[in-house]
N, CA, C and O atoms as a DFTB+ gen file, in Angstrom:
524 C
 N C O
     1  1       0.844      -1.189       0.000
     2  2       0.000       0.000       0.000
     3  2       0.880       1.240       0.000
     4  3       1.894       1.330       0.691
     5  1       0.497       2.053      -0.698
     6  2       1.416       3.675      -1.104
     7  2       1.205       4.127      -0.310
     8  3       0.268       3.538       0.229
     9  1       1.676       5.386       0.529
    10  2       1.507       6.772       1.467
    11  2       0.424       7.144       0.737
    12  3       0.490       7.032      -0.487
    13  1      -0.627       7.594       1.285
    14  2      -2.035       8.498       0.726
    15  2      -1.873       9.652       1.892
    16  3      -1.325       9.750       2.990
    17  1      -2.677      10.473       1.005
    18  2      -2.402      11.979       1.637
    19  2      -4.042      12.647       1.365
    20  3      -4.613      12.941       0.315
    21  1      -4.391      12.712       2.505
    22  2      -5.459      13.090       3.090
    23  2      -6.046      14.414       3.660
    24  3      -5.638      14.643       4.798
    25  1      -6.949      15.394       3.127
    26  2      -7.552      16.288       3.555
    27  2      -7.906      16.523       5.144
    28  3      -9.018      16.153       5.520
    29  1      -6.811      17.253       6.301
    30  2      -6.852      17.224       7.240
    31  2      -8.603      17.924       8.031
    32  3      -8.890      18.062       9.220
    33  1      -9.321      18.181       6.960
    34  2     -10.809      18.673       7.444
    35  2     -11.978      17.318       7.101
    36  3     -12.837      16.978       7.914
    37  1     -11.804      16.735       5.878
    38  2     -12.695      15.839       5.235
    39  2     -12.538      14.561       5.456
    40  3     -13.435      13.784       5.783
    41  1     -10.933      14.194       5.216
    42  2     -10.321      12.981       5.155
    43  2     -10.103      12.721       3.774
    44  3      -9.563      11.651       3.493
    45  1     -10.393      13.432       2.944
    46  2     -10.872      12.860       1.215
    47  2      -9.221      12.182       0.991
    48  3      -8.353      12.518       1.797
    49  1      -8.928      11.353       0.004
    50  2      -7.866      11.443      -0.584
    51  2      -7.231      12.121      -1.628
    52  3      -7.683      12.025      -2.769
    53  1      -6.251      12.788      -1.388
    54  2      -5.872      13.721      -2.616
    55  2      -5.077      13.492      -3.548
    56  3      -4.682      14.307      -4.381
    57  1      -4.740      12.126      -3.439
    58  2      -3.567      11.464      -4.198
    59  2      -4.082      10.248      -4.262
    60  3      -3.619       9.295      -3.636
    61  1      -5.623      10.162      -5.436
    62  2      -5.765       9.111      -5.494
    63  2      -5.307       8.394      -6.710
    64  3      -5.872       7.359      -7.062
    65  1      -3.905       9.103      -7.634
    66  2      -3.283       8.074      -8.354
    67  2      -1.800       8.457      -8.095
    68  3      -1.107       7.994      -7.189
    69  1      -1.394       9.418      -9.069
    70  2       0.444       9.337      -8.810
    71  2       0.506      10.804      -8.430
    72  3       1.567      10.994      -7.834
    73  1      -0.009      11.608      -8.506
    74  2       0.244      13.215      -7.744
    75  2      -0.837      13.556      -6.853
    76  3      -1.907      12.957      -6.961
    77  1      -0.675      14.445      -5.994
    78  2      -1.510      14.758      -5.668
    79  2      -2.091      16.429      -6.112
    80  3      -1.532      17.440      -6.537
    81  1      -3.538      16.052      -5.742
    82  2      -4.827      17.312      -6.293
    83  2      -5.098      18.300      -5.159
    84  3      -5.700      18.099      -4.105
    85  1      -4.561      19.325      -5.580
    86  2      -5.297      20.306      -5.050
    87  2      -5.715      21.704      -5.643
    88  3      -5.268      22.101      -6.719
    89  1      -6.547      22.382      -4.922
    90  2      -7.005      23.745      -5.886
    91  2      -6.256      24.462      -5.353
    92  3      -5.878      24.217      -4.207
    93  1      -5.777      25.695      -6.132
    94  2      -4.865      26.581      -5.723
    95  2      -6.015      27.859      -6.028
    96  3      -7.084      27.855      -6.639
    97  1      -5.046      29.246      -5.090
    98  2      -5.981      30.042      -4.913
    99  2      -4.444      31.245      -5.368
   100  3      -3.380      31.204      -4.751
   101  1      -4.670      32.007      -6.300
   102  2      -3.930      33.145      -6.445
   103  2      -4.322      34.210      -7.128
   104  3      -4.887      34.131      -8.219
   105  1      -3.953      35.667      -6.319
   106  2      -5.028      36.641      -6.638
   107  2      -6.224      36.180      -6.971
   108  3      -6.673      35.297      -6.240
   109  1      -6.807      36.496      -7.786
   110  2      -8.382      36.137      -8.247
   111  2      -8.683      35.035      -9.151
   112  3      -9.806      34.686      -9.517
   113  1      -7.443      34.470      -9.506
   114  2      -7.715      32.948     -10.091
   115  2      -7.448      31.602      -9.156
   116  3      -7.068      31.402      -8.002
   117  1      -7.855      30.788     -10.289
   118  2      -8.248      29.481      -8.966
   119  2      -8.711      28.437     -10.119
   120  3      -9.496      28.412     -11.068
   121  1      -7.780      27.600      -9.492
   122  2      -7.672      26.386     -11.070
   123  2      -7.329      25.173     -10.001
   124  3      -7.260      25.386      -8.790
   125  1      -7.187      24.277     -10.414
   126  2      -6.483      22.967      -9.774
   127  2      -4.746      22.759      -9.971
   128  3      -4.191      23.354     -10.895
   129  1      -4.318      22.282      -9.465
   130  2      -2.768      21.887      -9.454
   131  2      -2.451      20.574      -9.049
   132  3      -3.080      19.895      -8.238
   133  1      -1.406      20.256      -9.685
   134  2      -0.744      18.752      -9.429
   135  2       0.358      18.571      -8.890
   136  3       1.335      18.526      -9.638
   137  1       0.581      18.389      -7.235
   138  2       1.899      18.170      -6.659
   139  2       2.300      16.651      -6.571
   140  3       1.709      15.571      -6.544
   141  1       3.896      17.205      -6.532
   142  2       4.571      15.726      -6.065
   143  2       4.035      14.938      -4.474
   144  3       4.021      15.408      -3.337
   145  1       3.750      13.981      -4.837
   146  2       3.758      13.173      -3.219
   147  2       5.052      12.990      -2.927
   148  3       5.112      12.561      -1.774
   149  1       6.605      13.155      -3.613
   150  2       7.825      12.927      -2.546
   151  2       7.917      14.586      -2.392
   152  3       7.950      15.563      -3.140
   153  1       7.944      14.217      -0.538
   154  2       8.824      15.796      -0.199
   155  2      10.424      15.757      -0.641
   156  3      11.360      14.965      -0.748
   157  1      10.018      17.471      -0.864
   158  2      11.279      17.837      -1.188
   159  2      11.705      17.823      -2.978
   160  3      12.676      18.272      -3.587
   161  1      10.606      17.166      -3.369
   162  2      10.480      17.612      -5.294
   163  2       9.336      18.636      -5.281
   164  3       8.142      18.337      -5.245
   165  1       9.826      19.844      -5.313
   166  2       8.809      21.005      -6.100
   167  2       7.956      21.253      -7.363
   168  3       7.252      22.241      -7.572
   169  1       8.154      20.096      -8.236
   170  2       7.691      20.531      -9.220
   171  2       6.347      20.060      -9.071
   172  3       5.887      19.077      -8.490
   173  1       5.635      21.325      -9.969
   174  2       3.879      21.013     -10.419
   175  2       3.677      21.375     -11.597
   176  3       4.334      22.186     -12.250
   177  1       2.430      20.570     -12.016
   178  2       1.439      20.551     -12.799
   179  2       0.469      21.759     -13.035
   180  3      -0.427      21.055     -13.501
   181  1      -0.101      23.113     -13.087
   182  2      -1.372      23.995     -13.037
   183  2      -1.525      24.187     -14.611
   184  3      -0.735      23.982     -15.533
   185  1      -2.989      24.711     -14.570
   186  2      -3.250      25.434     -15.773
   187  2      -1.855      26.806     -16.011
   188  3      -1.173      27.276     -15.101
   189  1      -1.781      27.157     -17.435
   190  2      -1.088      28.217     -17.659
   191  2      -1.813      29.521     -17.133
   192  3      -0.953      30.383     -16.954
   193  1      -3.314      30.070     -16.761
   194  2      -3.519      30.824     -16.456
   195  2      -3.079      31.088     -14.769
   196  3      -2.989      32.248     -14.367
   197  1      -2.887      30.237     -14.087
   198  2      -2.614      29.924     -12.414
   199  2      -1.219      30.196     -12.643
   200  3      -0.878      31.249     -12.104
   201  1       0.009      29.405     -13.466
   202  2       1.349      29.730     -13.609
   203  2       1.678      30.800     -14.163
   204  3       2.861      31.138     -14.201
   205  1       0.823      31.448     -14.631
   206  2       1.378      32.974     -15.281
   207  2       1.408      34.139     -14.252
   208  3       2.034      35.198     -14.275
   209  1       0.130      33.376     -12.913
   210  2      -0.115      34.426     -12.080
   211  2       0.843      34.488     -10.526
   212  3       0.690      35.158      -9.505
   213  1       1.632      33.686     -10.839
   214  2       2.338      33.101      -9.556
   215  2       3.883      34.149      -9.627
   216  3       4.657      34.293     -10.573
   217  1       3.912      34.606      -8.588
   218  2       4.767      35.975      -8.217
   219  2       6.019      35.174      -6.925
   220  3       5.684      34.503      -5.950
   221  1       7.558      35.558      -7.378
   222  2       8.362      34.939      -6.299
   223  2       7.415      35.904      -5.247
   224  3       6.542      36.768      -5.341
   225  1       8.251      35.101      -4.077
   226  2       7.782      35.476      -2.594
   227  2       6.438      35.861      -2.508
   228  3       6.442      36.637      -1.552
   229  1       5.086      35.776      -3.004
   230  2       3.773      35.537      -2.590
   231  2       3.379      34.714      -2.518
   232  3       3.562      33.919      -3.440
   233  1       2.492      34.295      -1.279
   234  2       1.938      33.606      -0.966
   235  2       0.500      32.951      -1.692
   236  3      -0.304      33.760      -2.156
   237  1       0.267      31.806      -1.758
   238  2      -1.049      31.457      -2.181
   239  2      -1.826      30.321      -1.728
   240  3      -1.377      29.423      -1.015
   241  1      -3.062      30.399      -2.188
   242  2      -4.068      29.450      -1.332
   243  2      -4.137      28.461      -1.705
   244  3      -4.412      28.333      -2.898
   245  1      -3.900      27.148      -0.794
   246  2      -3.987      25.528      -1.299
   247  2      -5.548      25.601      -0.466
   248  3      -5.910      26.327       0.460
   249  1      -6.353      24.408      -1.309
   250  2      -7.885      24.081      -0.668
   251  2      -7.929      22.711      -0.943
   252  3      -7.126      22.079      -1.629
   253  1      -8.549      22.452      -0.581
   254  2      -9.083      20.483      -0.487
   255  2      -9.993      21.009      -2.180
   256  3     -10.189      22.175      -2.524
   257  1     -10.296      20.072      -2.765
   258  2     -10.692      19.968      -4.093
   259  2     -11.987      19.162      -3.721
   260  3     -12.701      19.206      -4.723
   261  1     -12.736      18.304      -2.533
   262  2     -13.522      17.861      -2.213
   263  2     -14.245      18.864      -1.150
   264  3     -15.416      19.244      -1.126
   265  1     -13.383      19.103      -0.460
   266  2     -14.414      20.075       0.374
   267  2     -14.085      21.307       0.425
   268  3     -14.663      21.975       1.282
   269  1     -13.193      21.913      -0.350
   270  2     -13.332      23.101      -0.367
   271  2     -12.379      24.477       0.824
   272  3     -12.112      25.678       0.833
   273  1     -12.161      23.041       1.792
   274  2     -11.677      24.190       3.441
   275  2     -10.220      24.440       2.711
   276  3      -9.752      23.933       1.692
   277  1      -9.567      25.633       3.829
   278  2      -8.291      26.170       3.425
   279  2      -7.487      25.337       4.274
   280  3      -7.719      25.039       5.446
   281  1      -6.456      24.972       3.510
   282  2      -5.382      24.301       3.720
   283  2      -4.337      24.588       4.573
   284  3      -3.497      23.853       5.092
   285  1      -4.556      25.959       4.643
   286  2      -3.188      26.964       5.734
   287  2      -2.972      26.412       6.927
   288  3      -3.958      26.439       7.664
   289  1      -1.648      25.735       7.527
   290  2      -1.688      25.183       8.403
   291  2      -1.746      26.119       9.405
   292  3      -1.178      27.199       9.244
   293  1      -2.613      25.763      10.868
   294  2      -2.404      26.152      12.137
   295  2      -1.634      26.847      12.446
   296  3      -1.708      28.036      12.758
   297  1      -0.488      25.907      12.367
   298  2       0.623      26.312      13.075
   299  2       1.793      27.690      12.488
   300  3       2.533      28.474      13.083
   301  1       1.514      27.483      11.267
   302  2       2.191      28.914      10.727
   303  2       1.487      29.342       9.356
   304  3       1.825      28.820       8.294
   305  1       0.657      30.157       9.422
   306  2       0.379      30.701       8.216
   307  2       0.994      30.530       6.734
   308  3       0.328      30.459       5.701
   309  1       2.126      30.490       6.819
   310  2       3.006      30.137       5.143
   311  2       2.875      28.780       4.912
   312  3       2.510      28.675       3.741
   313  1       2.954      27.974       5.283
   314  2       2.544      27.097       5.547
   315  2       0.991      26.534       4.870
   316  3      -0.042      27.196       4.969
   317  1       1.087      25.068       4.118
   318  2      -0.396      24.459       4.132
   319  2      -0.361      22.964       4.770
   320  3       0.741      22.420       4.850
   321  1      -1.060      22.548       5.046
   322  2      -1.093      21.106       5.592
   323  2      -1.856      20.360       5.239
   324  3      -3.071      20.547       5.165
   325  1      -1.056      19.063       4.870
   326  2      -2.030      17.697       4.511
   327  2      -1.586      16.466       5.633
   328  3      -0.540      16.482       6.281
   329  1      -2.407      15.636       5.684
   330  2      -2.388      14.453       6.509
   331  2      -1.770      13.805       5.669
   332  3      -1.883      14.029       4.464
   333  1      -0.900      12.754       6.239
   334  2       0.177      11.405       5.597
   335  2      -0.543       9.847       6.659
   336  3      -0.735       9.471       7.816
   337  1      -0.652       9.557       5.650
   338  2      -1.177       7.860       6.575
   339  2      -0.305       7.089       5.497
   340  3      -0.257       7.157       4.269
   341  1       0.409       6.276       6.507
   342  2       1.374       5.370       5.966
   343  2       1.344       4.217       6.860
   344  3       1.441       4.117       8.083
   345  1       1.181       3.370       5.913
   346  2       0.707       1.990       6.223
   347  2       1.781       1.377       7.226
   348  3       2.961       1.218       6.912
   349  1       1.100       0.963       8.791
   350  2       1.975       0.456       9.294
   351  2       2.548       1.286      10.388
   352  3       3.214       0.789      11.297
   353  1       2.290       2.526      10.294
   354  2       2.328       3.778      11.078
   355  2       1.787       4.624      11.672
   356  3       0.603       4.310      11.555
   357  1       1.846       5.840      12.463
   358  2       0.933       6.907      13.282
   359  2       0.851       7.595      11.677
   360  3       1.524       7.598      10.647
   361  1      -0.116       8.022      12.068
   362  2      -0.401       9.716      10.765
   363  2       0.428      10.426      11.433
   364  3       0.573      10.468      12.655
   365  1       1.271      11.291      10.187
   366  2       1.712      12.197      10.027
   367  2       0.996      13.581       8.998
   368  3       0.123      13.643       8.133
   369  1       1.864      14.498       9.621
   370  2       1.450      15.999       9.017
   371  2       2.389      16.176       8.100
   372  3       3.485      15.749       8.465
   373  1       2.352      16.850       6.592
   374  2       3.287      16.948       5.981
   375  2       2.589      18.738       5.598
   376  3       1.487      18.953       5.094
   377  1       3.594      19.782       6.008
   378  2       3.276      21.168       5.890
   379  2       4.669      21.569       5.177
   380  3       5.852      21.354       5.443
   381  1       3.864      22.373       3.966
   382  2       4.990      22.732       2.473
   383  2       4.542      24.191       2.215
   384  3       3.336      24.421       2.123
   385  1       5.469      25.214       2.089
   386  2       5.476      26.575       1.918
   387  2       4.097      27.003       0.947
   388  3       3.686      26.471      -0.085
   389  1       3.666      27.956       1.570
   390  2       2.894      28.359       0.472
   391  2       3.111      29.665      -0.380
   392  3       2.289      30.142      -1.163
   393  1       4.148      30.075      -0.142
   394  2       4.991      31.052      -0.766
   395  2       5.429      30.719      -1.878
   396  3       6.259      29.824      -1.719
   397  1       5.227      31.121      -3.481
   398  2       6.191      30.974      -4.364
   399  2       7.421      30.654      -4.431
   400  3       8.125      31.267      -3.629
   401  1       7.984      29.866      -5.140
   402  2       9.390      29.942      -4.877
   403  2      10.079      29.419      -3.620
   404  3      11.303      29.386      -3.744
   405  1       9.721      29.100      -2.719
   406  2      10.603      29.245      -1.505
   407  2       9.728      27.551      -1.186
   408  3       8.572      27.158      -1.031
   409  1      11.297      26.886      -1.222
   410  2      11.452      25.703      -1.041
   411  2      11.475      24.946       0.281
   412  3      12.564      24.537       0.684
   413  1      10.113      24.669       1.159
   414  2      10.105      24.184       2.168
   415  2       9.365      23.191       2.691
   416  3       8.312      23.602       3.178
   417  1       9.576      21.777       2.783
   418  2       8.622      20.789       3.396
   419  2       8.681      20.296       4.133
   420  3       9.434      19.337       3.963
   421  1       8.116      20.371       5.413
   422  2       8.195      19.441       6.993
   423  2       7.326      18.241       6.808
   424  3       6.243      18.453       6.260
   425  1       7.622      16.952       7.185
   426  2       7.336      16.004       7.681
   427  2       7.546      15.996       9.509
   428  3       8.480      15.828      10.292
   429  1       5.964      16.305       9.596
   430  2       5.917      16.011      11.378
   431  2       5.195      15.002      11.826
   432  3       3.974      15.082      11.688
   433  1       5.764      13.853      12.447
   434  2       5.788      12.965      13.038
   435  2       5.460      13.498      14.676
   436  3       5.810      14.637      14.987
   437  1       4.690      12.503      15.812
   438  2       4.851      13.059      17.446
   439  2       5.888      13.152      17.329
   440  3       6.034      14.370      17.231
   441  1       7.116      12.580      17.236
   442  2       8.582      13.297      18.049
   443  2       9.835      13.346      16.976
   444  3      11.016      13.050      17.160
   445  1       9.218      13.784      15.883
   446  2      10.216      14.053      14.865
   447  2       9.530      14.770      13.720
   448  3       8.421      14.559      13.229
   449  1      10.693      15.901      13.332
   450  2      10.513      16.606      12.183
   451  2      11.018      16.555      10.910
   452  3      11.616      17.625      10.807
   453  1      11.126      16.025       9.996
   454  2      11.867      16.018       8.989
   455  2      11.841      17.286       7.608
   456  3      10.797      17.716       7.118
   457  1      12.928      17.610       7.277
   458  2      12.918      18.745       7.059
   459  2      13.289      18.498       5.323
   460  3      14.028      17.578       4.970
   461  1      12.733      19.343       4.460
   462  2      13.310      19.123       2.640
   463  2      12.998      20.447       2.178
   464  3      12.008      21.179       2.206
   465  1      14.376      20.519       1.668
   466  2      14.201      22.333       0.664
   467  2      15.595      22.904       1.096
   468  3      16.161      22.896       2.190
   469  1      15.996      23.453      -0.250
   470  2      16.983      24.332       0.078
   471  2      16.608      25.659       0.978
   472  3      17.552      26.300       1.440
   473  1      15.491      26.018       1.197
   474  2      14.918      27.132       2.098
   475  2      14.521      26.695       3.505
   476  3      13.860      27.550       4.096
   477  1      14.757      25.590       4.178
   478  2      14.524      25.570       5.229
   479  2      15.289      25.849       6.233
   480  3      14.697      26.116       7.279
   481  1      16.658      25.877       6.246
   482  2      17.227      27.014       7.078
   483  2      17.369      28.129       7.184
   484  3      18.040      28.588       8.109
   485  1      16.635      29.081       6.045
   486  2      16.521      30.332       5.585
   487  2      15.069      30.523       6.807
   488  3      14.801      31.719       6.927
   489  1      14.355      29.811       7.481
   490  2      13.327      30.086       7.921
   491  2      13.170      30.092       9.395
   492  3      12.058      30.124       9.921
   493  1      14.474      30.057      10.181
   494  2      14.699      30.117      11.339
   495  2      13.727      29.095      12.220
   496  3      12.990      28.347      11.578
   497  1      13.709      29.055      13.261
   498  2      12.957      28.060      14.564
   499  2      11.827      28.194      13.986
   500  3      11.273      29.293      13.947
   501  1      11.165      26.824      13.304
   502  2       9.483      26.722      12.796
   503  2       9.080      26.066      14.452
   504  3       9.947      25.399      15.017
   505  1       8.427      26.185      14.788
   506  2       7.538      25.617      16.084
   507  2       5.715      25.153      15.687
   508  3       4.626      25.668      15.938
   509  1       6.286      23.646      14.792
   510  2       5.241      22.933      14.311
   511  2       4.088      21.902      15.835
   512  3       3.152      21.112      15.959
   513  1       4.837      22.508      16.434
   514  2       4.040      21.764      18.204
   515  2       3.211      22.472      19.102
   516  3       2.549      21.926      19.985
   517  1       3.248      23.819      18.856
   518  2       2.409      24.748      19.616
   519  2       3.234      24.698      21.115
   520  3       2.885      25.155      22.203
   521  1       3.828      24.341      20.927
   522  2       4.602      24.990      22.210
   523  2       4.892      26.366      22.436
   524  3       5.487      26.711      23.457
């Protein structure tokens, strides 16, 4: 069984074949997009009208494609979050920049963080625990 990656409001699956689906939200357009399920590969899939509108260093909106809620994680605004269920394991949180350009993906586990992107030491103490 593959890692599936799950809508932390719905449960839906968002990766129900080889990328995962989500809607993106920038300025006033809003199309769907296709991310990698390995952290730490940036590349996507969008319509050309969504990639034409995408600005370094702004931020933009990931949404569940089933239900619609915003993706912005809790814990830090730049930030979006999806659920990781991996067979055999606790769920994990996997939270990836929502900033243009700026290369950042946490894998949080209860007592471990795993970190992918050339920008994640550019981002000083993330505090993904609410501590």
């Amino acid at each position: 069984m593959k890692k599936v990656y799950i809508c932390p409001h719905c449960d839906a699956v968002l990766n129900p074949s080889v990328k995962i689906l989500l809607t993106i939200g920038c300025r006033k357009n809003r199309g769907l997009i296709l991310l990698s399920p390995q952290p730490g590969n940036f590349k996507f899939i969008c319509d050309e009208k969504i990639e034409d509108c995408l600005k370094t260093g702004e931020a933009v909106k990931f949404s569940c494609p089933v239900c619609h809620e915003d993706l912005t994680s809790p814990s830090n605004k730049n930030f979006a979050r999806l659920t990781l269920v991996v067979p055999g394991a606790k769920n994990k949180f996997v939270e990836f920049s929502r900033v243009y350009g700026q290369h950042a993906t946490f894998v949080i586990s209860e007592d471990e963080v795993m970190a992918f992107g050339e920008d994640v030491d550019n981002l000083g103490k993330t505090n993904f625990f609410g501590a």
